[in-house]
N, C-alpha and C positions, 0 to 999 in steps of 0.2 A: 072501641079502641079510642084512648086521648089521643089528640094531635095537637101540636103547636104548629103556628103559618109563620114563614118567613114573606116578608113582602119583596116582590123581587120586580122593577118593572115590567109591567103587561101581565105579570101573571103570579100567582100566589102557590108556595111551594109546601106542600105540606109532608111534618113526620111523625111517625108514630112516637109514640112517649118511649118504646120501647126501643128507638133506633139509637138512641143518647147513652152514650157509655157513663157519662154524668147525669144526675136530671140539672134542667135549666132553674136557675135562682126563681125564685118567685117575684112576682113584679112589686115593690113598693108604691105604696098608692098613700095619698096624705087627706085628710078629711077637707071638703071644700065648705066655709061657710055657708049656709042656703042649705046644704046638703050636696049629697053625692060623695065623689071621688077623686082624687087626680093622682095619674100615674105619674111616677118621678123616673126619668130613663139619667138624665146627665144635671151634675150640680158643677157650677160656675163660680168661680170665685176669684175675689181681688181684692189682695191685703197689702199693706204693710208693716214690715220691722215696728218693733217702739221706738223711740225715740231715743232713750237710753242705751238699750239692746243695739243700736246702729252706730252710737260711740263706741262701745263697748267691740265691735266687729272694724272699727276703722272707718266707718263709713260716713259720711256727710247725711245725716238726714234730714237735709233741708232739699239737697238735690237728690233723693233718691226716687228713683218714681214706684208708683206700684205692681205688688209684682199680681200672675193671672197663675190660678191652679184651680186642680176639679178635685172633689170627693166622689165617693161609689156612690150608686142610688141609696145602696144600706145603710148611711151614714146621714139619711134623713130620719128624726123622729118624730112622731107626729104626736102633738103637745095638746091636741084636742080631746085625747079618749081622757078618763080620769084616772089612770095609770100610765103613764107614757113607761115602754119598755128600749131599752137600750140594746140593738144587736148587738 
């Protein structure tokens, strides 16, 4: 039987694949230089408007600061294989 582990402190909680009324996403993982893997859990972000786009909304974009947003792990692609696939 699969199990996935939730980490829970002091102790590690385990379920059967077959307890998930959904199954859980599979993990995104992006090729590391050297070799290996790396798992992507949370993407961070911090943009701004264009400059035009900011007139165009009213806005001063000389004083605007930037803003902070996150995408899903799935919305990383990893540009190393020699096909990169787009979820």
């Amino acid at each position: 039987v699969r199990s996935a582990g939730i980490y829970w402190p002091s102790r590690v909680l385990l379920f059967a694949m077959a307890d998930f009324v959904l199954a859980p996403p599979e993990t995104t993982a992006l090729a590391v230089e050297g070799g290996g893997r790396f798992p992507v859990r949370r993407i961070y972000c911090v943009g701004r408007n264009y400059w035009e786009h900011s007139i165009e909304m009213g806005a001063d974009p000389s004083r605007e600061p930037p803003f902070f947003f996150h995408k899903p792990p799935d919305a990383a692609v990893d540009v190393s294989a020699d096909k990169a696939e787009v979820p």
